[in-house]
Wavefront OBJ file of the C-alpha trace (Angstrom):
o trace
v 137.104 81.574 185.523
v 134.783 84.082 187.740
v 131.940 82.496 186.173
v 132.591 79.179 186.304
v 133.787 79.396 190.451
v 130.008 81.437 190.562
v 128.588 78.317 189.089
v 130.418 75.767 191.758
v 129.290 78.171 194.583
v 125.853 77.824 193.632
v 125.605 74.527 193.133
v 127.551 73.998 196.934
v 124.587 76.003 198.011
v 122.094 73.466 196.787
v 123.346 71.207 199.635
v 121.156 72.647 202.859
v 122.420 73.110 206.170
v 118.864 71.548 207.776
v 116.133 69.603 207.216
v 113.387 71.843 208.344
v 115.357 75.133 209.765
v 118.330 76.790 208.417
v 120.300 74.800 211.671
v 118.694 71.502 212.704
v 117.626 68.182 211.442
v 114.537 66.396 212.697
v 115.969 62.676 213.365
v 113.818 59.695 214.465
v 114.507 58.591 218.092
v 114.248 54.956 218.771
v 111.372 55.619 221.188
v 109.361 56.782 218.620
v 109.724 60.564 219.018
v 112.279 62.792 217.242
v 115.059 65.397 218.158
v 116.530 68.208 216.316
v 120.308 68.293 215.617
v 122.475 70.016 213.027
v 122.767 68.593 209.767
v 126.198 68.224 210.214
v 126.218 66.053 213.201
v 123.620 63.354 211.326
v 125.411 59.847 211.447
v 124.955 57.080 209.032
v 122.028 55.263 210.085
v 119.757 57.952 211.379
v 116.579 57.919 210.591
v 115.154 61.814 209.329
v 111.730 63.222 208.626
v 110.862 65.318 205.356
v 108.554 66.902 205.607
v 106.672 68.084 202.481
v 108.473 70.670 200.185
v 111.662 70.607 202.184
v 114.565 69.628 201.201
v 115.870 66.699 201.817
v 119.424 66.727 203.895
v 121.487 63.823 203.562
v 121.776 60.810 200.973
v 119.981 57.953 201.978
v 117.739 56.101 201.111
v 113.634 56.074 201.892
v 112.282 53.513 205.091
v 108.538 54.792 205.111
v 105.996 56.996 203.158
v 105.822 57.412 199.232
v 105.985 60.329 196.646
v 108.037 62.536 194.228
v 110.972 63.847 194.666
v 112.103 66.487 192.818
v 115.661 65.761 191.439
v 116.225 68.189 189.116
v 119.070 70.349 190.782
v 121.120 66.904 190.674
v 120.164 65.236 187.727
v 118.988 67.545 185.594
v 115.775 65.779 185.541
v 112.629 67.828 185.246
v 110.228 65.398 185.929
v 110.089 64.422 189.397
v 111.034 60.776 190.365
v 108.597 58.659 192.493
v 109.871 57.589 195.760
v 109.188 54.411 197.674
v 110.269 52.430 200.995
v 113.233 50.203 200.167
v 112.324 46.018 200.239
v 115.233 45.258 203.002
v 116.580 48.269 204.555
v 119.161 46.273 206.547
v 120.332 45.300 202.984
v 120.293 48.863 201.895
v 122.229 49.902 204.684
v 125.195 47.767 204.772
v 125.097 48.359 201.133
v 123.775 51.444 199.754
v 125.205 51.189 196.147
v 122.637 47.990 195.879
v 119.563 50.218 196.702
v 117.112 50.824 193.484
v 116.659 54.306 192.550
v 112.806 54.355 193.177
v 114.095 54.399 197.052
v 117.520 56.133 197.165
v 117.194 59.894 197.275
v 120.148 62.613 197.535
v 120.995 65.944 199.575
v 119.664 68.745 197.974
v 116.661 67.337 196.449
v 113.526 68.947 197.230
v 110.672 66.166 198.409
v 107.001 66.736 197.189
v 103.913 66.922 198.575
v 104.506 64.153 200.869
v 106.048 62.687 203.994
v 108.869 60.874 204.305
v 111.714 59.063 206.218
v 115.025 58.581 205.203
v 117.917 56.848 206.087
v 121.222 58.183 205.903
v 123.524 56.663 203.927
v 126.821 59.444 203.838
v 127.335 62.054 206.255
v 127.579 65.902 205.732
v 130.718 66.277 204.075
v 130.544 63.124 201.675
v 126.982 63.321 200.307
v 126.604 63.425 196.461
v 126.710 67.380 195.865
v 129.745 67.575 198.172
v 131.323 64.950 196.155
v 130.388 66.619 192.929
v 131.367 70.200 194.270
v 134.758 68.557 195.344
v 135.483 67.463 191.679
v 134.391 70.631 190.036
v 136.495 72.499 192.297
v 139.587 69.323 191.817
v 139.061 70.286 187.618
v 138.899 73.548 187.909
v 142.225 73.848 189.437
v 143.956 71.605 187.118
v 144.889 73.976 183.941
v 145.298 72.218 180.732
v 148.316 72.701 178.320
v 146.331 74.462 176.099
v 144.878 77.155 178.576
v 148.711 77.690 180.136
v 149.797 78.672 176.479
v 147.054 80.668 176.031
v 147.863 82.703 179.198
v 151.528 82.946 178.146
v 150.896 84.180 174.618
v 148.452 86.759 175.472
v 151.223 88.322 177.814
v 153.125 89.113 175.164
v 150.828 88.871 172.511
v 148.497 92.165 173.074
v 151.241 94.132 174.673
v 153.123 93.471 171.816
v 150.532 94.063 168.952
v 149.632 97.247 170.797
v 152.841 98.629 170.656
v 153.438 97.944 167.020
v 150.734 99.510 166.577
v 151.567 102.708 168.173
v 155.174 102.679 166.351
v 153.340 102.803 163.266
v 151.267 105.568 164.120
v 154.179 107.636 165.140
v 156.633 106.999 162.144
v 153.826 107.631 159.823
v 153.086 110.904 161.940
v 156.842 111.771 162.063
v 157.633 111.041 158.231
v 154.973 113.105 156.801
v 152.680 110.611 155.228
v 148.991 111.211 155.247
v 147.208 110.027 157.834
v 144.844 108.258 155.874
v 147.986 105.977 154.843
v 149.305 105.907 158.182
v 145.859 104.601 159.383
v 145.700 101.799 156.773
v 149.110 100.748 157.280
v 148.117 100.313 161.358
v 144.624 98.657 160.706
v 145.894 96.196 158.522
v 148.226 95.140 161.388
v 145.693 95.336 163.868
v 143.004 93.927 161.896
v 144.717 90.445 161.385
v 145.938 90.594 165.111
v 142.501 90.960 166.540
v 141.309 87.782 164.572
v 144.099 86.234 165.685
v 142.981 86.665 169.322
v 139.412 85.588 168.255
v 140.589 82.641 167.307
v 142.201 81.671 171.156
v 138.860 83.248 172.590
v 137.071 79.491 171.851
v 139.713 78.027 173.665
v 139.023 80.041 177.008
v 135.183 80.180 176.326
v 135.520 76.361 176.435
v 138.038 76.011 179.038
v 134.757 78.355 181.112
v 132.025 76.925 179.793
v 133.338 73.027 180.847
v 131.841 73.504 184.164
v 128.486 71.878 183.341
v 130.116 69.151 181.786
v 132.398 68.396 184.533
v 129.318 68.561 187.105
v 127.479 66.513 184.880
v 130.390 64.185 184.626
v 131.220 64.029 187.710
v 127.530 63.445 188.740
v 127.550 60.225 186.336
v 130.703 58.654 187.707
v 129.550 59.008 191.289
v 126.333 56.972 190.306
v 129.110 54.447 188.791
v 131.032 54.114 191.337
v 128.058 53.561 193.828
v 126.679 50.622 191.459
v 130.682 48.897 191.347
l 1 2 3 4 5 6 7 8 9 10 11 12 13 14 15 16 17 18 19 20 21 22 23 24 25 26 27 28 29 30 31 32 33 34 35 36 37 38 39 40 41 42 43 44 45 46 47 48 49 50 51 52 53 54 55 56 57 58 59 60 61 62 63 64 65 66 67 68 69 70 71 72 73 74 75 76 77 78 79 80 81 82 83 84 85 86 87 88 89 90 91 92 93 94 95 96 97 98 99 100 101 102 103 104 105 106 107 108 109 110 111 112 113 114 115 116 117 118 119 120 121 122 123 124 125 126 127 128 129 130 131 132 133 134 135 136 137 138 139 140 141 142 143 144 145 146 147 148 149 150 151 152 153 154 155 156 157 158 159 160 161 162 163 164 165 166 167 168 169 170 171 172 173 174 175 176 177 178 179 180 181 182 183 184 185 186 187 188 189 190 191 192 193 194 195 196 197 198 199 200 201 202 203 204 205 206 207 208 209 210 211 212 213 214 215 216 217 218 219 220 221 222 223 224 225 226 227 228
């Protein structure tokens, strides 16, 4: 479990704080200059420059300039995806699920070597990576069936193999037998017991390793969801 909560705090992390600084936001003012504010007080509809090599810190979707965005820490994309303006932004705006991909772009993402301005289409706390995080974290608090037996049987399981173990060792010790028999007699419990226990290990290794399948998941039905 340590590993897999490790995993969900780094990928919260992806999400910046800023645009540009590790506390503000540069947003478009109607008169055609621009303001800093925290990311976390950027409302839908703002308009916010990337600069080049930044990351980018909201979802929205892109109202002027052109180039790659770097998607990778989302998608799992390696190639970067070419950004351009959106046709109607009003459109895009009242409904961001419509927009094409070639203009929507996501917090987190790192922009190229290129300019751009972005709309925001979801505030702070609902962009996609704090949606994804959100799930991650909603999955890995649910425990299956399978991992609640596990955790009861080991309980009793080791303690219990241990100790048989030990009583083994001690009557053969007591009654006189060589040791040589007495250690037989004790691996061959132990032995069967410790492949026992390998065989739940899967179950846990998969219950911990399910992380990057829920993100990636969870990263797929988002994208649904936007397009229904």
């Amino acid at each position: 479990m340590g590993r897999a909560r490790r995993s969900i705090e780094a990928l919260g992390a992806l999400a910046p704080r800023t645009a540009l600084a590790p506390r503000t936001a540069l947003v478009r003012r109607a008169d055609g200059g621009s303001t800093e504010v925290p990311v976390e007080e950027l409302a839908v509809g703002d308009t916010v420059l990337v600069r080049p090599h930044s990351r980018i810190p909201a979802d929205g979707f892109v109202s002027a300039g052109a180039g790659s965005v770097d998607e990778s820490a989302v998608t799992g994309e390696s190639v970067p995806a070419d950004k351009t303006p959106v046709a109607d932004r009003a459109a895009a705006l009242a409904d961001p699920a419509t927009t094409e991909d070639s203009g929507r772009v996501h917090a987190g993402t790192v922009n190229g070597a290129g300019s751009l301005e972005i709309v925001v289409t979801h505030l702070a706390a609902d962009n996609t990576l704090a949606r994804v995080v959100r799930m991650v974290q909603d999955a890995e608090e649910r425990t299956s069936p399978t991992q609640r037996f596990t955790d009861r049987f080991q309980k009793v399981f080791v303690p219990g193999v241990l100790a048989l173990v030990a009583v083994l060792t001690a009557v053969g010790a007591l009654s006189g037998e060589p040791f040589t028999d007495t250690f037989y007699r004790a691996m061959a419990v132990l032995v069967p017991a410790t492949a026992l226990g390998l065989g739940i290990g899967p179950a846990v290794l998969v219950h911990e390793g399910s992380t990057l399948v829920v993100v990636a998941n969870a990263l797929r039905l988002l994208r649904y969801r936007d397009r229904t």
